[in-house]
DRENMAR-399527 format. One record per atom (N, C-alpha, C, O): atom name; x, y, z. Coordinates in steps of 0.001 Angstrom, whole numbers. Example, Ala and Ser with C-alpha at 12.3 -4.5 7.8 and 13.67 -1.06 7.14 Angstrom:
// DRENMAR-399527
+------+---------+---------+---------+
! atom !       x !       y !       z !
+------+---------+---------+---------+
!    N !   13190 !   -5690 !    7800 !
!   CA !   12300 !   -4500 !    7800 !
!    C !   13200 !   -3300 !    7800 !
!    O !   14236 !   -3319 !    8465 !
!    N !   12850 !   -2250 !    7080 !
!   CA !   13670 !   -1060 !    7140 !
!    C !   12900 !      30 !    7870 !
!    O !   13409 !    1138 !    8039 !
+------+---------+---------+---------+
END
This chain:
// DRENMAR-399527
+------+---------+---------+---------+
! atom !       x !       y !       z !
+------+---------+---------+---------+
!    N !   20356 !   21537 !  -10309 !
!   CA !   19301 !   21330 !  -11279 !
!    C !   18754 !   19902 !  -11197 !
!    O !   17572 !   19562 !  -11245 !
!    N !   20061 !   18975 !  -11039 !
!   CA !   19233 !   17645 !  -11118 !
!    C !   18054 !   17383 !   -9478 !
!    O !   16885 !   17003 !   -9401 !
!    N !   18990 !   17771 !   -8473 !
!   CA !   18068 !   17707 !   -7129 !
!    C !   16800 !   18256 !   -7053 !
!    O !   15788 !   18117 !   -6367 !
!    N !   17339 !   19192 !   -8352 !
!   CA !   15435 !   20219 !   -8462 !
!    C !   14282 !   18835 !   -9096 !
!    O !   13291 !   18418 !   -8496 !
!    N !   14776 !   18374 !  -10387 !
!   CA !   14254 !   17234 !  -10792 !
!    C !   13611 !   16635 !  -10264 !
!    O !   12384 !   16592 !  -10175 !
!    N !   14793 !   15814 !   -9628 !
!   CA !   14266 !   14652 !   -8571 !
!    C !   13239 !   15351 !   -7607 !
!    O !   12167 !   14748 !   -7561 !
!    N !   13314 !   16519 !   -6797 !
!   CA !   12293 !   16532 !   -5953 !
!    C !   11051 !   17125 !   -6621 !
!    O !   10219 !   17618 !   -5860 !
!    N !   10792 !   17147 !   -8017 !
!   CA !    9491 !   17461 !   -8790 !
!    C !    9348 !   16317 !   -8829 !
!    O !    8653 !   15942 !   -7884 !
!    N !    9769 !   15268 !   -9681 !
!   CA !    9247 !   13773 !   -9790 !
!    C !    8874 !   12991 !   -8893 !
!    O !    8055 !   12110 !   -9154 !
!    N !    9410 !   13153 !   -7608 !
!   CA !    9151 !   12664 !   -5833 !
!    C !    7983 !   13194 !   -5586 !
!    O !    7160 !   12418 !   -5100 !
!    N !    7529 !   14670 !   -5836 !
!   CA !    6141 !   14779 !   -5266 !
!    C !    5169 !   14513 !   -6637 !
!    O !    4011 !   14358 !   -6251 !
!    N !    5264 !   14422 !   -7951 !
!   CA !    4663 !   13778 !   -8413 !
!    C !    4253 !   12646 !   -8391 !
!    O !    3168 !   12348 !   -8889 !
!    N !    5160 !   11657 !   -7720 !
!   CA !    4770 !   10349 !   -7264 !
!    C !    4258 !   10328 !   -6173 !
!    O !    3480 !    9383 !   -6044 !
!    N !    4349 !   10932 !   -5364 !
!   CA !    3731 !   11082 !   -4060 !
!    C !    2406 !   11402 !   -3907 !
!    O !    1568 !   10839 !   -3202 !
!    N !    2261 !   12571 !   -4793 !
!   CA !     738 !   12846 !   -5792 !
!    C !    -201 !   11785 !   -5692 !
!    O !   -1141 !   11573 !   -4927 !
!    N !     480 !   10930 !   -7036 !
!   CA !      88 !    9530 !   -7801 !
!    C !    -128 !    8457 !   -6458 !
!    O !   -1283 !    8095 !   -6235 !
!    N !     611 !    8120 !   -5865 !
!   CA !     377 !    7691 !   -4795 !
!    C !    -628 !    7814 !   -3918 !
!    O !   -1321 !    6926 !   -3422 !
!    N !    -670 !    9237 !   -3724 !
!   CA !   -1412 !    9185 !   -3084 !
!    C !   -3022 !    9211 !   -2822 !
!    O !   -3803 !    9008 !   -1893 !
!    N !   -3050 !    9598 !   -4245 !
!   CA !   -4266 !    9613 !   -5340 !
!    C !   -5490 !    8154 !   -5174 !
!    O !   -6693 !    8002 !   -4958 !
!    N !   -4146 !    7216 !   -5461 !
!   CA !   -4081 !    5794 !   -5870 !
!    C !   -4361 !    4862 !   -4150 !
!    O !   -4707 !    3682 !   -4196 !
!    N !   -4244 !    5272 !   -3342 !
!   CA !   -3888 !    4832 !   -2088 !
!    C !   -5734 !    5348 !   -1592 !
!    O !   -6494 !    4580 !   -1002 !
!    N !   -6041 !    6547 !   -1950 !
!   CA !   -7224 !    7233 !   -1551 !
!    C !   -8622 !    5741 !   -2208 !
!    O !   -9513 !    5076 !   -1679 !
!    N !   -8083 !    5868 !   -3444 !
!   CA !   -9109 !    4940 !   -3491 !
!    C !   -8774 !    3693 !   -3133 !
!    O !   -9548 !    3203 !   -2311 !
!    N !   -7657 !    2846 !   -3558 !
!   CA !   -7376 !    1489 !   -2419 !
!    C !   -8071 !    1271 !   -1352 !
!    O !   -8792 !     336 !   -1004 !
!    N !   -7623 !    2714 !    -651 !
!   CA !   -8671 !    2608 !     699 !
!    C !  -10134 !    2902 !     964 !
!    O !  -10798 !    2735 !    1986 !
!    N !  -10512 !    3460 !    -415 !
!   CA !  -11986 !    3627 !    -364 !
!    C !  -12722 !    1816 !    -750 !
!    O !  -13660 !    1312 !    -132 !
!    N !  -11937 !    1146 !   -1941 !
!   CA !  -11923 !    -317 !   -2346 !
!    C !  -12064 !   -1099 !    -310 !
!    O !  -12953 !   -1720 !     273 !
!    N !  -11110 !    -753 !     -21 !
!   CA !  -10465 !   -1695 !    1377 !
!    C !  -11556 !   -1472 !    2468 !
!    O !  -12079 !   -2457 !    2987 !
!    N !  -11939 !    -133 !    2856 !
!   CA !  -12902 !     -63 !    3761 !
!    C !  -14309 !    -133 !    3456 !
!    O !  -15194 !    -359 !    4280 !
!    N !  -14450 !      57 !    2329 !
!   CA !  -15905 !    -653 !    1922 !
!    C !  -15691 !   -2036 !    1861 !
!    O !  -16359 !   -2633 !    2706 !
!    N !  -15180 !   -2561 !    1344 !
!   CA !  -14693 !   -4105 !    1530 !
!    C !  -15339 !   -4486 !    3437 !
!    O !  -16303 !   -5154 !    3812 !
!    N !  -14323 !   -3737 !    4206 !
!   CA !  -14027 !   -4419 !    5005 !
!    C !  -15567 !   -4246 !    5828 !
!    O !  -15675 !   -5172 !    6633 !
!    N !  -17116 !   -3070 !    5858 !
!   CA !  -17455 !   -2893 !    6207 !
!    C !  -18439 !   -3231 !    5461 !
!    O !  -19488 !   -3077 !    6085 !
!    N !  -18684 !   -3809 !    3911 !
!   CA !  -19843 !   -5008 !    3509 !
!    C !  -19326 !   -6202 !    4137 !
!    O !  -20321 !   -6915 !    4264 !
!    N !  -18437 !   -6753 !    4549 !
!   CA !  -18411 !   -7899 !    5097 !
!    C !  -18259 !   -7708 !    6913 !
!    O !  -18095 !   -8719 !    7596 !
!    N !  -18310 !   -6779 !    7350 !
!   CA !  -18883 !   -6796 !    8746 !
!    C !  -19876 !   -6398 !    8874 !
!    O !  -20520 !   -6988 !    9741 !
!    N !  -20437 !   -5501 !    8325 !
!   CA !  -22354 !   -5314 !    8426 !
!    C !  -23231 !   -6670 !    7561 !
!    O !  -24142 !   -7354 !    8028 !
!    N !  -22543 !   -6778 !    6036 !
!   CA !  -23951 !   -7279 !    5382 !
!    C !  -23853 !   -9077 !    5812 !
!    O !  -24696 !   -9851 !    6265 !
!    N !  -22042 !   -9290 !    5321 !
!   CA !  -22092 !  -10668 !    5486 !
!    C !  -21582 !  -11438 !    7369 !
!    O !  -21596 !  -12623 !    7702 !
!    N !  -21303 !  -10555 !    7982 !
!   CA !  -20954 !  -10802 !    9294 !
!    C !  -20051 !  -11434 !    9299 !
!    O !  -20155 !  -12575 !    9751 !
!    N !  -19021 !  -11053 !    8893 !
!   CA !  -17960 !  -12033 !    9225 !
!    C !  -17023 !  -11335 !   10636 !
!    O !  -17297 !  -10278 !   11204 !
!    N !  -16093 !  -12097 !   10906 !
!   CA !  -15285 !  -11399 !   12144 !
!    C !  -14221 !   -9960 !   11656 !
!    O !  -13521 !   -9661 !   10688 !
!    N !  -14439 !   -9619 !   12392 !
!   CA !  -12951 !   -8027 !   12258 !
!    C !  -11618 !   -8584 !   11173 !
!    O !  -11291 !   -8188 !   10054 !
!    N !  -11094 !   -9579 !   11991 !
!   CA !   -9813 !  -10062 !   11177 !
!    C !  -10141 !  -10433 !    9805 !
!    O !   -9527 !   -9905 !    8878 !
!    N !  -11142 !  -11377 !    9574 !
!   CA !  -11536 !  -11263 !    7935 !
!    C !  -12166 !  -10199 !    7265 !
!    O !  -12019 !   -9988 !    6061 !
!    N !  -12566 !   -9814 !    7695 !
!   CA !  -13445 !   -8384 !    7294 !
!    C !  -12022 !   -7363 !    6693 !
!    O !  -11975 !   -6737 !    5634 !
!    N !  -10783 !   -7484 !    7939 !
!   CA !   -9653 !   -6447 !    7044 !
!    C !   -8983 !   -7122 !    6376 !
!    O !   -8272 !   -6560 !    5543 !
!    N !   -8955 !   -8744 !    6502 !
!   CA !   -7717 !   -9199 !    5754 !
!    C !   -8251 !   -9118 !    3894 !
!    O !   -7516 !   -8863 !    2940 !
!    N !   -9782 !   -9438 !    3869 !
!   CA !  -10329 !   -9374 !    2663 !
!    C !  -10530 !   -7528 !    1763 !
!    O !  -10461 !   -7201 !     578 !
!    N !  -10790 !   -6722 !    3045 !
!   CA !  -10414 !   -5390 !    2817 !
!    C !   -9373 !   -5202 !    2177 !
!    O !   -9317 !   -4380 !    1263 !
!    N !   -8285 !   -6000 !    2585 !
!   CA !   -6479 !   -5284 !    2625 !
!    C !   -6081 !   -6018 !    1182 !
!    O !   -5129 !   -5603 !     522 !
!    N !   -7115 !   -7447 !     638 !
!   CA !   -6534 !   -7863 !    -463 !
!    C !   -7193 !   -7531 !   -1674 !
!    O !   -6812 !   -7978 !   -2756 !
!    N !   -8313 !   -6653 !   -1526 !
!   CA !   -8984 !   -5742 !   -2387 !
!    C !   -8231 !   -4971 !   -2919 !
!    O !   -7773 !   -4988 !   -4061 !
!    N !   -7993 !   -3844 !   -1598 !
!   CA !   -6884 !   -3010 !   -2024 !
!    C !   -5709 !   -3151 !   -2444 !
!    O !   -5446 !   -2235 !   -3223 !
!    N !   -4856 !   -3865 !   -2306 !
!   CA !   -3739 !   -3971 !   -2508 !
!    C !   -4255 !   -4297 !   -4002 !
!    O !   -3854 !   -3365 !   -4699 !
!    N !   -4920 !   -5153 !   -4737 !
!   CA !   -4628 !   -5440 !   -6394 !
!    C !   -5022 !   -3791 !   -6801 !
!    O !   -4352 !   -3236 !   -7671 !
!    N !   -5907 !   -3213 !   -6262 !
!   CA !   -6237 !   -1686 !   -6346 !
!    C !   -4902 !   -1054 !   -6300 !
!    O !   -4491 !    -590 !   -7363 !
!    N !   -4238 !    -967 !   -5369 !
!   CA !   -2883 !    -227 !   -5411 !
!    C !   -1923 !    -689 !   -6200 !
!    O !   -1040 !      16 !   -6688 !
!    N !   -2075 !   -2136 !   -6394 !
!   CA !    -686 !   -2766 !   -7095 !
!    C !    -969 !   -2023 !   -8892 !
!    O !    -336 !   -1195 !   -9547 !
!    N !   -2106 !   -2753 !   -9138 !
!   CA !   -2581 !   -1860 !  -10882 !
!    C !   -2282 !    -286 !  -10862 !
!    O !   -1775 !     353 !  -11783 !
!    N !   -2651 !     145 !   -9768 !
!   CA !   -2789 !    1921 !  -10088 !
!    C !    -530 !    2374 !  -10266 !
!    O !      61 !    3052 !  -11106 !
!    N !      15 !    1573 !   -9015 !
!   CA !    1151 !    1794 !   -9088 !
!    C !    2147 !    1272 !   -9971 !
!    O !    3267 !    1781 !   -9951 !
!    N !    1874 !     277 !  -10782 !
!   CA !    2986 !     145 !  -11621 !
!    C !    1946 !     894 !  -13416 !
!    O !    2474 !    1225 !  -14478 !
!    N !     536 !     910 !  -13074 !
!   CA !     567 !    1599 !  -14581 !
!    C !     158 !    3223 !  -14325 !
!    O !    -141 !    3969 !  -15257 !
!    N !     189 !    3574 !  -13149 !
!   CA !      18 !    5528 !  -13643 !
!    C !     981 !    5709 !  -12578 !
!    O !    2008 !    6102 !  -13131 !
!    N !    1205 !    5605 !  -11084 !
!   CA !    1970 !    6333 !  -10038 !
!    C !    3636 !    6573 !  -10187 !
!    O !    4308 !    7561 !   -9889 !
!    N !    4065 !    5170 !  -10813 !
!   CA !    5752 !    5001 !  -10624 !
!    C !    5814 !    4842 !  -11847 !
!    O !    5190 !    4027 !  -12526 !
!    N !    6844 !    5896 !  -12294 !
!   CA !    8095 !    5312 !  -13825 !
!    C !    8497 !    4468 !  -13669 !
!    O !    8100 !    3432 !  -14203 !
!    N !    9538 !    4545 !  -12805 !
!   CA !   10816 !    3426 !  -12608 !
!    C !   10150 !    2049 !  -12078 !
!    O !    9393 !    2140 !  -11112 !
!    N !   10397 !     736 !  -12674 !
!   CA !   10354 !    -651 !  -12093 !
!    C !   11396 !   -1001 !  -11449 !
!    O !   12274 !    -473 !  -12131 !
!    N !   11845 !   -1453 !  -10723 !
!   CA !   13299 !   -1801 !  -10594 !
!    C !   13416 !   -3620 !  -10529 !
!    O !   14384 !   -4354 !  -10329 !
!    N !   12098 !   -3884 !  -10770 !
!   CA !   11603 !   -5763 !  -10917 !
!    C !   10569 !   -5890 !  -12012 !
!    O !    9808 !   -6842 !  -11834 !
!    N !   10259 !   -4893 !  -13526 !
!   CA !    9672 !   -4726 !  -14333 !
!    C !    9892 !   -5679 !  -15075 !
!    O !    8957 !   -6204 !  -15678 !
!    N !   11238 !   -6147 !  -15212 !
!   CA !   11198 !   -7528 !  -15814 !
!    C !   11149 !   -8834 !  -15168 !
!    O !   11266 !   -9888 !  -15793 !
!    N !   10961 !   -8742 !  -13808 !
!   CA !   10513 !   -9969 !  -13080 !
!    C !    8868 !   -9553 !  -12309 !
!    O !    8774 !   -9428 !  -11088 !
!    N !    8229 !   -9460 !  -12807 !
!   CA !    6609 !   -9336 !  -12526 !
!    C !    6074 !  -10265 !  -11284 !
!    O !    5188 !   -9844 !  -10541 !
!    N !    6671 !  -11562 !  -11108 !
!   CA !    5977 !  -12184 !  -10135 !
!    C !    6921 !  -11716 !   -8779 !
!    O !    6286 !  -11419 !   -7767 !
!    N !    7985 !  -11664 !   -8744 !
!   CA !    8839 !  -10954 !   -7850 !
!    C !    8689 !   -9131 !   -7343 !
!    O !    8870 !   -8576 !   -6260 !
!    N !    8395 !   -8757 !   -8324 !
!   CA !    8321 !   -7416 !   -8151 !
!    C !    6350 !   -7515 !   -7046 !
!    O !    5910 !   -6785 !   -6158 !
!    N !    5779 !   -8689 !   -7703 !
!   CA !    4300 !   -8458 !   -6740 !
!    C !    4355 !   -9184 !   -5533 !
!    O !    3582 !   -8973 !   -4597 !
!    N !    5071 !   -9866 !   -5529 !
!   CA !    5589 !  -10970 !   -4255 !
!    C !    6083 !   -9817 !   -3394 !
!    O !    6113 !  -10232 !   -2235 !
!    N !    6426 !   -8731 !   -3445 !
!   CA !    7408 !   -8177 !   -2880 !
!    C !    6519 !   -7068 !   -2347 !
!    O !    6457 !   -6814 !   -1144 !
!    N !    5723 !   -6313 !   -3421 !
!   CA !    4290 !   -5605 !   -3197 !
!    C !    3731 !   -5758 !   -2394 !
!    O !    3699 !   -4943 !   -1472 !
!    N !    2850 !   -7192 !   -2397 !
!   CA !    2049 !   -7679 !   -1408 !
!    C !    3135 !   -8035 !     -35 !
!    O !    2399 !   -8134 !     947 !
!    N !    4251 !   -8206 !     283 !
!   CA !    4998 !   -8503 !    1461 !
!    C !    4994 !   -7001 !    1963 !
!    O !    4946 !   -6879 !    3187 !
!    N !    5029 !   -6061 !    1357 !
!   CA !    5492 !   -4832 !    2243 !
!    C !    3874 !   -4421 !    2951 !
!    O !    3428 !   -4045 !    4035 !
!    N !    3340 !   -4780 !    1504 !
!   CA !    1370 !   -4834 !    2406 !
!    C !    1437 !   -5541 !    3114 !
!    O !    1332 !   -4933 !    4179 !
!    N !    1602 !   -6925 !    3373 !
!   CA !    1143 !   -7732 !    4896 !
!    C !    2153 !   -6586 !    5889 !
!    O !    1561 !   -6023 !    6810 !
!    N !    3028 !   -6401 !    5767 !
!   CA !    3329 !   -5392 !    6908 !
!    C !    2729 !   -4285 !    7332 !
!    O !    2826 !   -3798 !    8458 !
!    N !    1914 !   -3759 !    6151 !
!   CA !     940 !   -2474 !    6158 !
!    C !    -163 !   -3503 !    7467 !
!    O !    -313 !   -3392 !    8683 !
!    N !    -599 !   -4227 !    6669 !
!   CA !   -1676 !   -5255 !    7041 !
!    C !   -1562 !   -5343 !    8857 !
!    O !   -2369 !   -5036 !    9735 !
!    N !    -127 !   -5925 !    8904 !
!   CA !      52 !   -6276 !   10698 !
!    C !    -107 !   -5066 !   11278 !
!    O !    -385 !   -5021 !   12476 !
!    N !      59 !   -3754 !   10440 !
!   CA !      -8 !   -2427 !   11249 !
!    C !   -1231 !   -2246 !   11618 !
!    O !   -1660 !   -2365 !   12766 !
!    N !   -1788 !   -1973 !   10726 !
!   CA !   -3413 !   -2399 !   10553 !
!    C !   -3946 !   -3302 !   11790 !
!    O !   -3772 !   -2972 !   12963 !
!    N !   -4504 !   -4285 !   11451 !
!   CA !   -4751 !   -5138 !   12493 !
!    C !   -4195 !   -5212 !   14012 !
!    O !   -4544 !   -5922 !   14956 !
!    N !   -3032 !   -4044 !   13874 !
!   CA !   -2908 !   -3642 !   15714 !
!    C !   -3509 !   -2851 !   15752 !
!    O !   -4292 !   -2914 !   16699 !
!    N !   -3614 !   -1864 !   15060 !
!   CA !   -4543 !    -697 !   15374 !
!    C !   -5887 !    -956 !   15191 !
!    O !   -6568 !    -197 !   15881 !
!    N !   -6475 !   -1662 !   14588 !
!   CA !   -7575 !   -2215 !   14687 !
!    C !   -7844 !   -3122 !   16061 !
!    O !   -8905 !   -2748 !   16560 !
!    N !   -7440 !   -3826 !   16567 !
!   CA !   -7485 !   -4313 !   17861 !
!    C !   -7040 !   -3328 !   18767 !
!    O !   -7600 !   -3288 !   19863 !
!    N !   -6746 !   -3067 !   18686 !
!   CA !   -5940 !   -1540 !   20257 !
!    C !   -7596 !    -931 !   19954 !
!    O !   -8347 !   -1164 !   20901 !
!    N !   -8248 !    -193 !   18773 !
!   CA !   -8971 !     585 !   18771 !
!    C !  -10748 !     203 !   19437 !
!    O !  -11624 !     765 !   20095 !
!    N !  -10486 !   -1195 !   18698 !
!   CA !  -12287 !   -1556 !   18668 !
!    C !  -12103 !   -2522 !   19660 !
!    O !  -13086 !   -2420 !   20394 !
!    N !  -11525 !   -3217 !   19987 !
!   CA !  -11149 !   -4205 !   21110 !
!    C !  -11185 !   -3207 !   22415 !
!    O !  -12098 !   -2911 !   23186 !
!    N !   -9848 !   -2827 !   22337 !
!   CA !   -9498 !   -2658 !   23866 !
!    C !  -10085 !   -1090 !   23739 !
!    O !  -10624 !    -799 !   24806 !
!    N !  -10155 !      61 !   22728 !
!   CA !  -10830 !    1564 !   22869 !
!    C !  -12439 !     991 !   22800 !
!    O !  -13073 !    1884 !   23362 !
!    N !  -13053 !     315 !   22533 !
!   CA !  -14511 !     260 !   22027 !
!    C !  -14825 !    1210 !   21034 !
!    O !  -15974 !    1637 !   21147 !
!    N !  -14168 !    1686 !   20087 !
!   CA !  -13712 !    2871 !   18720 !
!    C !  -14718 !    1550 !   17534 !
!    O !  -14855 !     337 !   17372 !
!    N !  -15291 !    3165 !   16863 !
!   CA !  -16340 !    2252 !   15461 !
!    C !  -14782 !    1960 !   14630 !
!    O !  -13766 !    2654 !   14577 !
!    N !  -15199 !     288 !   13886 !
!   CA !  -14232 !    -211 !   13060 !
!    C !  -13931 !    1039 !   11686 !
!    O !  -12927 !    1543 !   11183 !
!    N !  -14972 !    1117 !   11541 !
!   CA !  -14378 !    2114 !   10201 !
!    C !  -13442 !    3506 !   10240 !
!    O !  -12630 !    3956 !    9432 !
!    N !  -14049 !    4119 !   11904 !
!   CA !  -13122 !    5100 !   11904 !
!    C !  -11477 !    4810 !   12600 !
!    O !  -10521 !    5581 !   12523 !
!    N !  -11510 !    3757 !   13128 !
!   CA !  -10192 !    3479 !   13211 !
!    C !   -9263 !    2623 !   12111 !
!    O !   -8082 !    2295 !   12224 !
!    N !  -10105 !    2395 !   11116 !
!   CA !   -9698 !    1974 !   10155 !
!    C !   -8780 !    2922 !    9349 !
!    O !   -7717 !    2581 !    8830 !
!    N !   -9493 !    4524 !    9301 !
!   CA !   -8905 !    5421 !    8559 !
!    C !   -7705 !    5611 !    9156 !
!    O !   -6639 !    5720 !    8549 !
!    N !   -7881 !    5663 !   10584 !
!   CA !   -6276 !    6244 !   11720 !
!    C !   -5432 !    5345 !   11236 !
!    O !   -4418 !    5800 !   10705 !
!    N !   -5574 !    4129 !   11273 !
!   CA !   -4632 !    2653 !   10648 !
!    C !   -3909 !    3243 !    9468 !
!    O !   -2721 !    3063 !    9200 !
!    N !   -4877 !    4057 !    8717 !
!   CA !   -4355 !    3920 !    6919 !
!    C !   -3614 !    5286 !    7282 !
!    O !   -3880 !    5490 !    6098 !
!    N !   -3303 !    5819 !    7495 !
!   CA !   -2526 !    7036 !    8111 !
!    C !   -1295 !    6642 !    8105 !
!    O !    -568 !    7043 !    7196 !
!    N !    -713 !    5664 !    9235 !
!   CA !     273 !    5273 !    9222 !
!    C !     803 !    4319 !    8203 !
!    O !    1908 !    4430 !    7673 !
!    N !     -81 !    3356 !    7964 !
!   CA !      86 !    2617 !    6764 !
!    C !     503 !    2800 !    5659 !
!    O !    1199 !    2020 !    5008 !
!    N !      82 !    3942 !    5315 !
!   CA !      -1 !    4754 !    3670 !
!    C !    1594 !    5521 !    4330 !
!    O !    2159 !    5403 !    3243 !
!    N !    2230 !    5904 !    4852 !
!   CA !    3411 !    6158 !    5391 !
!    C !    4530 !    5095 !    5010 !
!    O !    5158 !    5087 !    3951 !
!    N !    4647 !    4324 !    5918 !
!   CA !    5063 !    2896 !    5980 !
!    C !    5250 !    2027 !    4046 !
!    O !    6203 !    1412 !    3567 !
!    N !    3834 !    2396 !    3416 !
!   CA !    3951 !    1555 !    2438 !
!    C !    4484 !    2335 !    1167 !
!    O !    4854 !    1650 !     213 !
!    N !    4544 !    3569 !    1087 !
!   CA !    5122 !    4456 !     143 !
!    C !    6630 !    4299 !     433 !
!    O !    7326 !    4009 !    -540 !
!    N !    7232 !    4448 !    1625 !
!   CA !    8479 !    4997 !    1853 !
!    C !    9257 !    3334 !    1256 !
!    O !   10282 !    3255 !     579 !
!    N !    8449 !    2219 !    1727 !
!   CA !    9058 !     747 !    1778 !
!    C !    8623 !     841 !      30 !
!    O !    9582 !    1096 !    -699 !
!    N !    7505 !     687 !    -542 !
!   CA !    7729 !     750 !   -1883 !
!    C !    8234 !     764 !   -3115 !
!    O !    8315 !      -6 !   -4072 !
!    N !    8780 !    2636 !   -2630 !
!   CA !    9336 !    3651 !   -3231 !
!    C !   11321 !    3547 !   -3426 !
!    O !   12133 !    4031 !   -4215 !
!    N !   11403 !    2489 !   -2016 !
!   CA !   12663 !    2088 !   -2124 !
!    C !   13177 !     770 !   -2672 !
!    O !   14194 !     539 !   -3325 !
!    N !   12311 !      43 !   -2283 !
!   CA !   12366 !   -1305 !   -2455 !
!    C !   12322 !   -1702 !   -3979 !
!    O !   12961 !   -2500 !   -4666 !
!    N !   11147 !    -675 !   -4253 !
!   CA !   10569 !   -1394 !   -6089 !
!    C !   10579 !    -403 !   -7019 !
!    O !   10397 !    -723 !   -8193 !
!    N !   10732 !     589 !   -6769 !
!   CA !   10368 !    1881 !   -7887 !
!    C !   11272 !    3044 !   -7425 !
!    O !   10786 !    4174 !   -7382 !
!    N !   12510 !    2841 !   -7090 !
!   CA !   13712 !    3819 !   -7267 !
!    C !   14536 !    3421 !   -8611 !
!    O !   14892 !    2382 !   -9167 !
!    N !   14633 !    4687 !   -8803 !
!   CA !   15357 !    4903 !  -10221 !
!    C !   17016 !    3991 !   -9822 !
!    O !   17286 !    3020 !  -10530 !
!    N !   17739 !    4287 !   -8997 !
!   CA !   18449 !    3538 !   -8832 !
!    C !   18708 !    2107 !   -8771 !
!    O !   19638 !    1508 !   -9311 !
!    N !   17679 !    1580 !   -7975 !
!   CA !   17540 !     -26 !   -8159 !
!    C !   17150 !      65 !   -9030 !
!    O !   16859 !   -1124 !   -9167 !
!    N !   16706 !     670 !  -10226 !
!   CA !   16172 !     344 !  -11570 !
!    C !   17262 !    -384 !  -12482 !
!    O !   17079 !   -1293 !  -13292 !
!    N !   18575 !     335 !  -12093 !
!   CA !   19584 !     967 !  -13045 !
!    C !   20198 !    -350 !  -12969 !
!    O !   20483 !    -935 !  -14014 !
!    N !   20516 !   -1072 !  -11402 !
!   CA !   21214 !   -2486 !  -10408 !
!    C !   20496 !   -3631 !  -11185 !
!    O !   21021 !   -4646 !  -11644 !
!    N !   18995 !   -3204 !  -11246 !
!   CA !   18515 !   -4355 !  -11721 !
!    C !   18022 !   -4749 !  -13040 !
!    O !   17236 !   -5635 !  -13376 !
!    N !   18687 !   -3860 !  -13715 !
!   CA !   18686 !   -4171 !  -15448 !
!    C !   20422 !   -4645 !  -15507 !
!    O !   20961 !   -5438 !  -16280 !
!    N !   20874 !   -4040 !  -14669 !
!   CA !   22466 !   -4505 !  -14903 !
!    C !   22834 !   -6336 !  -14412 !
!    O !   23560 !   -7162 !  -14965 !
!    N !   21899 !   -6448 !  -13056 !
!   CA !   21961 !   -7698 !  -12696 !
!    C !   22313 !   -7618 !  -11527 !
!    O !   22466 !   -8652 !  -10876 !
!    N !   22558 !   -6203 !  -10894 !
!   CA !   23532 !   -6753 !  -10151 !
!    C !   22465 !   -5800 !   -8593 !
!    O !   22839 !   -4877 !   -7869 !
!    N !   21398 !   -6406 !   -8610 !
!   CA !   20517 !   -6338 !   -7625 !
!    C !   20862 !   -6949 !   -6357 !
!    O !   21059 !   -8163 !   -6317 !
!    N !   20988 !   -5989 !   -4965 !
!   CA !   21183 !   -6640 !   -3621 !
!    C !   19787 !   -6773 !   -2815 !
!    O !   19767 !   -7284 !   -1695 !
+------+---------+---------+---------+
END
């Protein structure tokens, strides 16, 4: 009964997630494609300003509708320090696949942008979901005794 639980609340978050991630990335690639069409800036700024759009987009949507559990709810600057670190890793994913695609494929930036968020949105749920918003580290880190 409880495993039944847990795997209703897992795809409810996964849901929420993924809900929340849809528009991030609608925030991120419009981002990244007014500032390579209107303002011309280069690829690398164009996603890094994309990726920090989204992320306050994902960070708001995920701690107030996607995830119950905090497991750094009472440390707020740590729990976003930690957010945004698992994004720059989203980010470096990103930006290879963005160079492999439009660099070395000659691929339009936006549609390899989406292939990027594919894996990304993978990568940043699973690291997330463990890192910051398991019920278990919830439990470690109201007790104190967080590794």
């Amino acid at each position: 009964m409880r495993q039944h639980l847990n795997a209703r609340l897992l795809q409810h978050d996964l849901i929420r997630y993924f809900a929340a991630s849809l528009l991030a990335l609608l925030v991120d690639t419009g981002t990244l494609s007014m500032c390579l069409r209107l303002l011309h800036l280069s690829l690398a700024w164009s996603a890094t300003l994309g990726f920090i759009t989204g992320a306050i987009v994902a960070y708001v949507l995920s701690i107030r509708w996607v995830f119950r559990a905090r497991a750094f709810g009472n440390a707020p600057a740590l729990e976003f320090l930690t957010f945004v670190g698992i994004g720059v890793a989203g980010l470096a994913i990103t930006q290879l696949v963005l160079w492999i695609g439009v660099t070395e494929l000659g691929l339009l930036p936006e549609a390899v942008k989406l292939a990027a968020a594919v894996v990304t949105f993978a990568f940043n749920y699973i690291a997330r979901k463990t890192l910051l918003f398991a019920t278990s580290r919830r439990s470690r880190a109201a007790s104190g005794n967080v590794v």
